[in-house]
Residue frames relative to the residue before (quaternion, step in Angstrom):
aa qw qx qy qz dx dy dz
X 1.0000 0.0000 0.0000 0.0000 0.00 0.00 0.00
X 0.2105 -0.7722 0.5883 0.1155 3.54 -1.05 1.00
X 0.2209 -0.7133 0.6645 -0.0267 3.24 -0.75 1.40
X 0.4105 -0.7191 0.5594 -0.0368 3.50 -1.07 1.56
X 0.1876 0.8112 -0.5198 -0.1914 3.67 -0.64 0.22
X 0.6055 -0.5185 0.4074 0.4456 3.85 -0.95 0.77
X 0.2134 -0.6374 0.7286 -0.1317 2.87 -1.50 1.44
X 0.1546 -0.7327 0.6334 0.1950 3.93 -0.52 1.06
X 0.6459 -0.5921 0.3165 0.3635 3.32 -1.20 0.49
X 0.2588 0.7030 -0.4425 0.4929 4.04 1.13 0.47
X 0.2755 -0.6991 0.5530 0.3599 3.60 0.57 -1.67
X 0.5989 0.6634 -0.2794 0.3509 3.65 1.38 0.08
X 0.3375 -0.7791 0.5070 0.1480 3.43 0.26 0.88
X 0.8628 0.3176 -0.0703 0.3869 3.30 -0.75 1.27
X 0.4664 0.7756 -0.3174 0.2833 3.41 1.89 -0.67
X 0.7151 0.3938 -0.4485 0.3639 3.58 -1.24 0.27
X 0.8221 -0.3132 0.1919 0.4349 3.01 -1.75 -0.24
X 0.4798 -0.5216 0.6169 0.3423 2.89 -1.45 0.76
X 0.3810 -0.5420 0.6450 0.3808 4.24 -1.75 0.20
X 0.4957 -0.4951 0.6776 0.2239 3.07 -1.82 1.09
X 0.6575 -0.4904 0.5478 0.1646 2.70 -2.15 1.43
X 0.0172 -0.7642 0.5232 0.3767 3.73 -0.60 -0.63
X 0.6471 0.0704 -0.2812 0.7051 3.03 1.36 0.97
X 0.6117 -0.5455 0.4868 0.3021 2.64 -2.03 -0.12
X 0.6523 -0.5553 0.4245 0.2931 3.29 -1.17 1.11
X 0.8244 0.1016 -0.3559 0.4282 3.12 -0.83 1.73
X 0.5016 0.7213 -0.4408 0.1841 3.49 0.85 -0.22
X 0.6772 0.5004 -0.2669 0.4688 3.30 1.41 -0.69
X 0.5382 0.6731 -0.3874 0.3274 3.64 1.33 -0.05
X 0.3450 0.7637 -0.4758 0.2670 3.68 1.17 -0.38
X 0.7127 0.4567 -0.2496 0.4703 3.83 0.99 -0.79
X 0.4752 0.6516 -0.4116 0.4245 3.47 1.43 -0.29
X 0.5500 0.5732 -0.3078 0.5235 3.48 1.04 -1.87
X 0.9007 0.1914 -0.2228 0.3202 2.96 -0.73 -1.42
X 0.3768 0.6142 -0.6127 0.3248 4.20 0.79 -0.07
X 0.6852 0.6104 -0.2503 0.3087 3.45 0.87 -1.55
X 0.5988 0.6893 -0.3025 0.2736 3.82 1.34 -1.17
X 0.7447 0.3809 -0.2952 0.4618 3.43 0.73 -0.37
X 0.5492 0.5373 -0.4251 0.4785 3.42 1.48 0.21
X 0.6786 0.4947 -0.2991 0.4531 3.23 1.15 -0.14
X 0.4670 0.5364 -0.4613 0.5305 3.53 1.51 -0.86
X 0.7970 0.4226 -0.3492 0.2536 3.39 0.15 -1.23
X 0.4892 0.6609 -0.3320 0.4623 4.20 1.71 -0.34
X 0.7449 0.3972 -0.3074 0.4393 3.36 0.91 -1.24
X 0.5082 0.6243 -0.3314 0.4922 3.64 1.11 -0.39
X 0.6380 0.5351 -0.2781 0.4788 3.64 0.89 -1.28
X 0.6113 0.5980 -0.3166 0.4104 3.19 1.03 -1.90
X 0.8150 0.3466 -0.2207 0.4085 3.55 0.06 -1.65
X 0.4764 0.5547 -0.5431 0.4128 3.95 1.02 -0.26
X 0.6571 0.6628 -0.2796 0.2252 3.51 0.67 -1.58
X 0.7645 0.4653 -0.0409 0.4444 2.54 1.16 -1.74
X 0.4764 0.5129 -0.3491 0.6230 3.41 1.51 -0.26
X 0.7193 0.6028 -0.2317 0.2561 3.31 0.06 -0.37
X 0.4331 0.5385 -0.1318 0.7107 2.92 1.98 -1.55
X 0.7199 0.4388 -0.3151 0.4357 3.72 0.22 -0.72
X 0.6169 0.5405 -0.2866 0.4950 3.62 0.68 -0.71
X 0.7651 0.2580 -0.2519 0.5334 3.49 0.59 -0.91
X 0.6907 0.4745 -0.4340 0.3308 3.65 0.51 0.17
X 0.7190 0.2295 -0.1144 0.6460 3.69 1.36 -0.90
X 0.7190 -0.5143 0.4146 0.2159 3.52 0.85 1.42
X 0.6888 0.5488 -0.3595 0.3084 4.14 0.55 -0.92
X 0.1321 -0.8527 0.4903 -0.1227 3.85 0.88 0.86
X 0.6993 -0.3503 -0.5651 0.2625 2.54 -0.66 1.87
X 0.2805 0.8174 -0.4535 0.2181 3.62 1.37 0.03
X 0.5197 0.6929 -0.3035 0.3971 3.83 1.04 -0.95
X 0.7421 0.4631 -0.1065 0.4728 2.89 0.43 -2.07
X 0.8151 0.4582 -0.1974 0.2943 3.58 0.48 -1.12
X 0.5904 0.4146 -0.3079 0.6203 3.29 1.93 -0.38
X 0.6582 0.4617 -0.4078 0.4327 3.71 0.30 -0.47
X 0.5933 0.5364 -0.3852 0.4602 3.61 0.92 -0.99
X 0.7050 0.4006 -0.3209 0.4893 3.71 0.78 -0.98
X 0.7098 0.5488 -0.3296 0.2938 3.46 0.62 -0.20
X 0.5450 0.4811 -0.2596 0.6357 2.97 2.35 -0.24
X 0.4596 0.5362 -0.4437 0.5517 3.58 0.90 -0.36
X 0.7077 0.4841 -0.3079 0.4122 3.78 0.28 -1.29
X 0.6512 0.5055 -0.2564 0.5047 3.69 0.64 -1.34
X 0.7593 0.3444 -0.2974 0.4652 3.96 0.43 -0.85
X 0.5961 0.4553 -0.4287 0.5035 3.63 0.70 -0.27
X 0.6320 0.4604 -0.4884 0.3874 3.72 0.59 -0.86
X 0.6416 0.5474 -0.2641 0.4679 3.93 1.11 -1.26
X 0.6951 0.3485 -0.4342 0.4548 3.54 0.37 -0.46
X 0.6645 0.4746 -0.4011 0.4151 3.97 0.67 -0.56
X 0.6413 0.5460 -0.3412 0.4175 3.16 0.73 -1.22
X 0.5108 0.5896 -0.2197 0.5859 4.54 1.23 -0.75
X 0.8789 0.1279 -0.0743 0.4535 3.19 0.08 -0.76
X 0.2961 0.4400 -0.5372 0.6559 3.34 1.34 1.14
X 0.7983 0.4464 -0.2725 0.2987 3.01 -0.34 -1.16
X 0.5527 0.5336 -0.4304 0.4738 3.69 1.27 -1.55
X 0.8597 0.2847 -0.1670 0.3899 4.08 0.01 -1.33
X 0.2781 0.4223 -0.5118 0.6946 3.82 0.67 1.64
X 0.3294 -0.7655 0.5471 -0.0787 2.76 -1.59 1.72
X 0.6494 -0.4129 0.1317 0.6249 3.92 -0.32 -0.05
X 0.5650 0.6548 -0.3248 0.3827 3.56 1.14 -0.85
X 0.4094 -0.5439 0.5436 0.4909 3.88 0.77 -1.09
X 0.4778 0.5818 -0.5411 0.3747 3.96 1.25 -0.36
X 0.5611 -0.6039 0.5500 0.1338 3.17 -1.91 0.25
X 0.4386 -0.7222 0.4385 0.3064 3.44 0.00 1.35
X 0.3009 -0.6216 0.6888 0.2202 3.67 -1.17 1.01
């Protein structure tokens, strides 16, 4: 099958105005970022269970491992999810979106 493409009569493929943005590229993405935050709260938590865990069974200290590393991921994702979602609603200026 032969598949044709429009040629204006110039010979330039594609000529004229470019379409206007109605915004600027990315502005509407702020909800992307932050959809994503609670998949991370919930990793760093995993992370520090894991890693508590791995700790328990190597130095024997049941359930103490699990319960400080878990909190230390609990601690690390809350700081990331506030610290994102400050940041997501703050405009180029540092002002806070009204």
């Amino acid at each position: 099958m032969l598949v044709r493409r429009a040629v204006d009569p110039a010979g330039w493929e594609g000529s004229g105005p470019e379409p206007e943005m109605p915004e600027k590229p990315g502005a509407g993405n702020d909800w992307v970022k932050l959809s994503g935050l609670g998949i991370e709260l919930a990793a760093a938590v995993a992370g520090g269970v894991g890693l508590g865990y791995w700790w328990d069974r190597h130095f024997g200290s049941s359930p103490w491992g699990i319960v400080g590393w878990g909190a230390v991921g609990l601690v690390g994702g809350l700081y990331n999810l506030i610290r994102q979602s400050l940041l997501a609603f703050k405009d180029e200026d540092g002002n806070p979106k009204r």
